[in-house]
C-alpha positions in Angstrom: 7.3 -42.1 -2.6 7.6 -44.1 0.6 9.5 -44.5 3.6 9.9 -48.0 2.1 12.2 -46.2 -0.7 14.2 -43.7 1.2 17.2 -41.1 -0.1 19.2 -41.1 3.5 22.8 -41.0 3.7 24.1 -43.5 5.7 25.4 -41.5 8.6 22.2 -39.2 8.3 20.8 -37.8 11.6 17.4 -37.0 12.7 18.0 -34.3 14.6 20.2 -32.3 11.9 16.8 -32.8 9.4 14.7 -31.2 12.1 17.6 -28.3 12.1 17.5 -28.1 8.6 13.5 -27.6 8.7 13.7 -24.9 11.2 16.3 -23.1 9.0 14.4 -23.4 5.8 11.4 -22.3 7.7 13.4 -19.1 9.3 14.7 -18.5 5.5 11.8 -18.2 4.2 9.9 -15.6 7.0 12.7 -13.2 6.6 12.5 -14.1 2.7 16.3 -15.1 2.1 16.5 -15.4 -2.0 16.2 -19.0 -3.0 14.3 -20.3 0.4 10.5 -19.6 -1.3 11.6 -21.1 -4.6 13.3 -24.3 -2.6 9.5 -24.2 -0.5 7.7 -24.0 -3.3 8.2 -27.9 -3.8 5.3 -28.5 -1.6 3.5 -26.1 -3.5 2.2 -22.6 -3.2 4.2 -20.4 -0.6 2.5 -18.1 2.1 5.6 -16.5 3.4 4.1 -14.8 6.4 2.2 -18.4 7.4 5.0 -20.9 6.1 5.4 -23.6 9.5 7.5 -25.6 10.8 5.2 -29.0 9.6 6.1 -27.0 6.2 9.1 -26.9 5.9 9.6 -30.5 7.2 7.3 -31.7 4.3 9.6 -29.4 2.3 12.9 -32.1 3.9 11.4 -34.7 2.9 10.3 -34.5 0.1 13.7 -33.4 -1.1 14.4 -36.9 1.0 12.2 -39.2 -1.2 9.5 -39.1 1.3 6.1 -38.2 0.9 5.7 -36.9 4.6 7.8 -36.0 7.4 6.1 -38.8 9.5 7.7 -41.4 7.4 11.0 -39.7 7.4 10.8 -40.2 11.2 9.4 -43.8 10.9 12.4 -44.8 8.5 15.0 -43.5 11.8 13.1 -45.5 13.9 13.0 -48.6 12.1 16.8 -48.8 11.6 18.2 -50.6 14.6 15.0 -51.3 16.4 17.2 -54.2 18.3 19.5 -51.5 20.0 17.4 -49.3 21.2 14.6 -49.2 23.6 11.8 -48.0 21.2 9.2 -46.7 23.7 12.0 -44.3 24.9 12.7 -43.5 21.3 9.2 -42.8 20.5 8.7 -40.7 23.6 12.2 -38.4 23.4 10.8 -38.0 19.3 7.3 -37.0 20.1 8.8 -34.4 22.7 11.1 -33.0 19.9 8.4 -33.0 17.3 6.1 -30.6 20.0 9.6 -28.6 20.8 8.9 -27.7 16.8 5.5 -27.7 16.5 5.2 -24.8 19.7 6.4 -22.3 17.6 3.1 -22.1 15.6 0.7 -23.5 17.8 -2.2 -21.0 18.4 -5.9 -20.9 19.1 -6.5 -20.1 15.9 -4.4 -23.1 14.4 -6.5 -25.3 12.0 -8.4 -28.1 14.3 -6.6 -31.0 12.7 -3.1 -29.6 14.0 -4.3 -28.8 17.4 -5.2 -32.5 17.4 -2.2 -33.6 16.0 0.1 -31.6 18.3 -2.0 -32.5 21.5 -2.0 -35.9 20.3 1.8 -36.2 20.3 1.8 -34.7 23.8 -0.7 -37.5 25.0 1.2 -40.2 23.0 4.8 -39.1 24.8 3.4 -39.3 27.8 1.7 -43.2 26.9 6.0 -43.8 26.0 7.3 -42.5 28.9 5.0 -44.1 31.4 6.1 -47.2 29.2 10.0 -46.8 29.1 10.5 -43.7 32.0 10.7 -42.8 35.4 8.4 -40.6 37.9 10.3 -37.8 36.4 9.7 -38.3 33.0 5.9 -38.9 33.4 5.4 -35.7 35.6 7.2 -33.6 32.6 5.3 -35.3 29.7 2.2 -33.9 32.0 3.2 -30.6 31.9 4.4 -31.2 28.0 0.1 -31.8 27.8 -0.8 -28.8 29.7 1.5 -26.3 28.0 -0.1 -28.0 24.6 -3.3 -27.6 25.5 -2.5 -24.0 26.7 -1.1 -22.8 23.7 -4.2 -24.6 21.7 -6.6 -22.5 23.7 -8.2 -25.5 25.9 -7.6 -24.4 29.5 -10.0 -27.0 30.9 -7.4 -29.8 28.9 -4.9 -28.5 30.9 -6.3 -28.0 34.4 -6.6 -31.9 34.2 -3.2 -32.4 33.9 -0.8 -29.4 35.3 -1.7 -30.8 38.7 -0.7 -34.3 37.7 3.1 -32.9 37.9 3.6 -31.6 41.8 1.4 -35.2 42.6 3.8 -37.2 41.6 6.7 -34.9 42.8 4.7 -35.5 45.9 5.0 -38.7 45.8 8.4 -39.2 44.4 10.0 -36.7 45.7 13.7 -38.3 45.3 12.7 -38.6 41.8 12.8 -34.8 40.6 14.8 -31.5 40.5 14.2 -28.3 42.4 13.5 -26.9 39.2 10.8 -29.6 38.6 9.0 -28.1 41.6 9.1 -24.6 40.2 8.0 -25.6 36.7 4.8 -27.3 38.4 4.4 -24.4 40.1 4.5 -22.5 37.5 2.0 -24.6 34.6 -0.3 -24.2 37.6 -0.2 -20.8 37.6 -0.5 -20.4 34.2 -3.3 -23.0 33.4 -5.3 -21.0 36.7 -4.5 -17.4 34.6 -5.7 -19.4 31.9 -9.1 -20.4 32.8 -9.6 -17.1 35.7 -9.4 -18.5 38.8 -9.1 -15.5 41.6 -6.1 -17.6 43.1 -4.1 -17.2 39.8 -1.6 -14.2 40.6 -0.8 -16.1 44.6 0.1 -19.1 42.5 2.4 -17.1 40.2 4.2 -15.5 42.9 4.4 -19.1 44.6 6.4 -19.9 41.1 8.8 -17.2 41.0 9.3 -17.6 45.1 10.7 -21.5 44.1 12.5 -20.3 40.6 14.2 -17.5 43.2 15.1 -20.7 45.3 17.0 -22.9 42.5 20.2 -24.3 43.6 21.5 -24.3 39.5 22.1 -20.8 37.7 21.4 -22.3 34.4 18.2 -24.1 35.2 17.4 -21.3 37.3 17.6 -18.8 33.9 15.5 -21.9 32.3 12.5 -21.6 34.5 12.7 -17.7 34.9 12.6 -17.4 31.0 9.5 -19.5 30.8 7.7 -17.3 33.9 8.8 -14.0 31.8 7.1 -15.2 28.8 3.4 -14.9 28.0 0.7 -15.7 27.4 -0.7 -15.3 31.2 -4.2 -14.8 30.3 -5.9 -12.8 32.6 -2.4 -12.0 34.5 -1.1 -10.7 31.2 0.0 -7.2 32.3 2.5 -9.3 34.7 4.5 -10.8 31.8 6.9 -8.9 29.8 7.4 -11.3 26.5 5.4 -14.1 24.6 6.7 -17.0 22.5 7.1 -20.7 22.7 9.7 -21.5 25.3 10.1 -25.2 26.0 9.4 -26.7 29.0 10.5 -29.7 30.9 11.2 -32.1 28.7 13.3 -35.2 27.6 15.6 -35.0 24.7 
């Protein structure tokens, strides 16, 4: 099976396959009868460890594919004349990571950590193609949070400061809630790799989340301040869990 031979419907959507994988996956964690037996296409089932890159190689296969990388391949090569394809690639790759979050861990196998802070690293390659200022400063924070939730602080602190230096030096470019999320990846990549300064720098975050003109965008960033992991602050956060950040859908 190839992504030369696929079983799409016409009016098929890309996004509604990702949905369907993060179903599948949630079906199978709470153990919801059929969803194992329906996994079990890809082979042996490990209910508590079944992922999201699982159940997409589940989708696909039940898409005549033999990976979920051609199943994205096949969307992209539909009408590459009407559409920009660096922008497609980039909006994709930030989707993909949107999925791929919920899993990622320091303990993840190597090969996925690459893969996922790969993707980051390859978004941000699209959008400096296809993007603006914006986009660039939020697929630097897309690699920071990666590399965060991968366990390679030192990854991040190369790039979380990328994001307030070009809100520096664009600043009619971005949104008062860029500010605070660069704020905030700051904070968290100093928690991260135990600089003194760390717990200032988080209460400079919340100080510009308190300051956001937008209710909804405001509840966006406060969410991701409330959430772990913040490392050697962690007594000062009250949940964990993958919450996206800025990015471009």
């Amino acid at each position: 099976m190839t992504s030369t031979t696929p079983n799409l419907p016409a009016q098929a959507d890309l996004g509604q396959l990702r949905t369907q994988a993060k179903d599948l996956r949630l079906a199978v964690r709470l153990g919801k009868p059929g969803a194992a037996e329906r996994a079990a296409r890809t082979g042996p089932v490990d209910i508590g460890r079944f992922s999201i890159g699982d159940a997409q190689r589940v989708i696909a296969l039940e898409h005549g594919f033999a990976r979920w990388q051609d199943v994205v391949s096949a969307f992209g090569s539909r009408r590459p004349r009407e559409r920009d394809l660096h922008r497609w690639f980039a909006v994709e790759l930030n989707n993909a990571l949107g999925d791929l979050l919920f899993d990622l861990t320091p303990g993840t196998p190597r090969a996925e950590q690459d893969r996922a802070l790969y993707q980051a690293y390859a978004a941000c390659y699209h959008w400096l193609e296809a993007g603006t200022p914006a986009n660039h400063g939020r697929a630097e924070y897309t690699i920071a949070q990666t590399a965060l939730a991968i366990g390679r602080p030192e990854t991040a602190a190369r790039h979380a400061p990328r994001y307030a230096e070009l809100i520096a030096a664009h600043p009619g470019e971005f949104a008062d809630w860029d500010i605070a999320f660069a704020a905030e990846i700051r904070a968290r990549t100093a928690a991260a790799g135990g600089a003194p300064d760390a717990g200032e720098l988080k209460a400079r975050a919340q100080y510009l989340t308190d300051r956001i003109a937008d209710r909804d965008a405001r509840e966006v960033v406060q969410d991701r301040l409330d959430r772990g992991p913040w490392f050697t602050l962690e007594g000062n956060s009250a949940t964990s869990g993958p919450v996206p950040g800025p990015t471009e859908r």
